[in-house]
N, C-alpha and C positions, 0 to 999 in steps of 0.2 A: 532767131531760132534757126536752125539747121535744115537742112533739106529743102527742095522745090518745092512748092504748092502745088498738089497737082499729081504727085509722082512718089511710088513708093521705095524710099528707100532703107540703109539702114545706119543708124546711128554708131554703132559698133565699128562700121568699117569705114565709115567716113571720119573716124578720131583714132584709127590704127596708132599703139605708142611707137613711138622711136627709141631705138635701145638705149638706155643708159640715161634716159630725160623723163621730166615729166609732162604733163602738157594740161592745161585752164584753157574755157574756152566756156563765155555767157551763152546759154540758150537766150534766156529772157534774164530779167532781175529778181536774182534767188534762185536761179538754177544752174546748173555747170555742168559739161560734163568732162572728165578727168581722164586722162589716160597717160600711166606708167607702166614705161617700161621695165623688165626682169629686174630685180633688185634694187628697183628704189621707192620709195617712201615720202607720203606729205607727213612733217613734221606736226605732234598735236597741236592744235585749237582748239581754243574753247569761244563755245556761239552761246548769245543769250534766250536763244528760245530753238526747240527741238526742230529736228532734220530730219531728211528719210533718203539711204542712199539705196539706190536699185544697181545692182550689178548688171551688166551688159554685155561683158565678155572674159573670159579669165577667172581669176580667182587672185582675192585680197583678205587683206587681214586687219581687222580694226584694231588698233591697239587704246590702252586706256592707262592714262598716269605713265611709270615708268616704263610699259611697254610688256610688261609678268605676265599680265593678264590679257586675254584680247580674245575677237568671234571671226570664225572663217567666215568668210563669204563665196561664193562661185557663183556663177553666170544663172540668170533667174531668181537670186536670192533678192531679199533687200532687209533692211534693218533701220529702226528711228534711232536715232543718236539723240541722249539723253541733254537737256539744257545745261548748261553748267559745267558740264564735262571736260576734261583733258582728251583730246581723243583725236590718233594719228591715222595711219593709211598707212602698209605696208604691199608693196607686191612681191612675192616669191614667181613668181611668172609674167609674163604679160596681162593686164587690166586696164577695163575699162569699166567706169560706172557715171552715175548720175546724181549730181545732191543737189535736193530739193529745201531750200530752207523756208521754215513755217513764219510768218509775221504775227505779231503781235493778237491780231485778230483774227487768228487763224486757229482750227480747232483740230485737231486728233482724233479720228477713232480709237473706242475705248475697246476695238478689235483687239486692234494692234497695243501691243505694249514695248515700252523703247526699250532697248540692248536684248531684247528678243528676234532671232533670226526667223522673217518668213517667207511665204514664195505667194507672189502676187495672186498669179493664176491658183491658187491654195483660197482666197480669201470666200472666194464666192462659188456657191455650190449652182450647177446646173438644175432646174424646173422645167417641167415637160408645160412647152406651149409659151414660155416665158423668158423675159429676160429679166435679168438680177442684177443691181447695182447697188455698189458701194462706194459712198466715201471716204477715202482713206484720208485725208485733208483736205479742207474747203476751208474759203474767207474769202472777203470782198474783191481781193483780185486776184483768186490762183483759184483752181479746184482741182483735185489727182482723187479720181474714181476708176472702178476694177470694173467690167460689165462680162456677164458672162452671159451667150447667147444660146436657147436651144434650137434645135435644127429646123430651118423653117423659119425663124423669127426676125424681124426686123425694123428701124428705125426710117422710119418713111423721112421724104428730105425735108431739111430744117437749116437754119444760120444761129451760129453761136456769136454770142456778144464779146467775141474776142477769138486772137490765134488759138488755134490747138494742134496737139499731135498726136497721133495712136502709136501705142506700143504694143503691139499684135504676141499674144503669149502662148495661147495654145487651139491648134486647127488651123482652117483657112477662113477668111472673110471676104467678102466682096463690098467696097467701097465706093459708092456714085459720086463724083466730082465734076463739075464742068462740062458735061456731060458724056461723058464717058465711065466706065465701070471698072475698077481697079480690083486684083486679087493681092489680098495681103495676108503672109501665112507668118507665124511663132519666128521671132527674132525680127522682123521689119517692122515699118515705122512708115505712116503718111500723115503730111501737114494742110491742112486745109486754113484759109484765113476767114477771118472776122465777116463776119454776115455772107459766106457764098453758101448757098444750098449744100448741103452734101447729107449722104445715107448711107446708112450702114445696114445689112442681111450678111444671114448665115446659111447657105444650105446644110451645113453638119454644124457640129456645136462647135462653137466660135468663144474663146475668151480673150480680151482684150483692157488695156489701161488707156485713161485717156488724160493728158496734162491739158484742162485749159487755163490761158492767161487773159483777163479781163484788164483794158488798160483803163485810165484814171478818166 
């Protein structure tokens, strides 16, 4: 997975395209994140069980079948990509995004519906005094949940049964790691591993995603 443990940074610009290329790169197994440059294109594929790409930077365009038909995306968006599907990647600018593919035992929110475009920080509504979480996909080894934080609220320290990483969406947060307190505001990213303590607080309302990966 990308980034320091420890340190926040940001996904996006750590997978800058190169003009005229495109570029693969495994976070974990079943994740990637992509970046094309201005004018090119992943030719479609088709996968046997549903995706979810998060745009990160840029703006792309999913194409479906012949390419007739297809869903904008731009930076913040994301979209499930239907099982079965012919379905390409196009970039008219520079992009960068994320796909996430679902395993066999892996379940959808019936939030979300595939080839419907939505915006993460959109999923989960702000509660006075509370935090809100949702997951967008969970199974035995992956979970991608949206948490939105109100101001004041916070995740006292804890260890996860596996890597994770935050996708920081909207406001600022404060992240306790190794002991130290990290600010992470909309568009960064910090990676904490497998059973170290870490916390998360909000002084203002904080929304945030979080990839965890659970290994075998």
């Amino acid at each position: 997975m990308a980034g320091t443990y420890g340190k926040v940074f940001s996904l996006a610009k750590e997978n800058e395209p190169v003009p005229g290329c495109t570029i693969s790169g495994a976070l974990v197994p079943g994740v990637t994140v992509f970046s094309l440059g201005a004018g090119t294109d992943i030719s479609a594929e088709r996968y046997p069980a549903e995706g979810m790409q998060l745009m990160l930077a840029g703006k792309a365009r999913l194409e479906y079948g012949s390419g007739k038909t297809g869903i904008e995306l731009v930076s913040g968006d994301a979209v499930i990509k239907e099982a079965g599907s012919d379905i390409g990647v196009r970039a008219p600018g520079d992009a960068v995004y994320v796909e996430i593919l679902s395993g066999k035992e892996d379940v959808m929110n019936s939030a979300v519906k595939a080839g419907e475009v939505f915006r993460l920080a959109e999923l989960v509504p702000f509660r006075e005094g509370r935090i809100v979480n949702m997951d967008v996909m969970s199974g035995p080894r992956m979970k991608f949940a949206v948490m939105a934080f109100d101001a004041g609220c916070a995740l006292p320290p804890h260890a996860a049964p596996g890597d994770a990483i935050v996708f920081a969406l909207e406001g600022e947060g404060f992240i306790g790691y190794g002991g130290e307190e990290h600010v992470i505001r909309a568009g960064e990213n910090f990676r904490f591993a497998k059973g170290d303590l870490h916390s998360v607080r909000a002084e203002n309302r904080f929304k945030m995603a979080l990839l965890l990966t659970i290994p075998e």
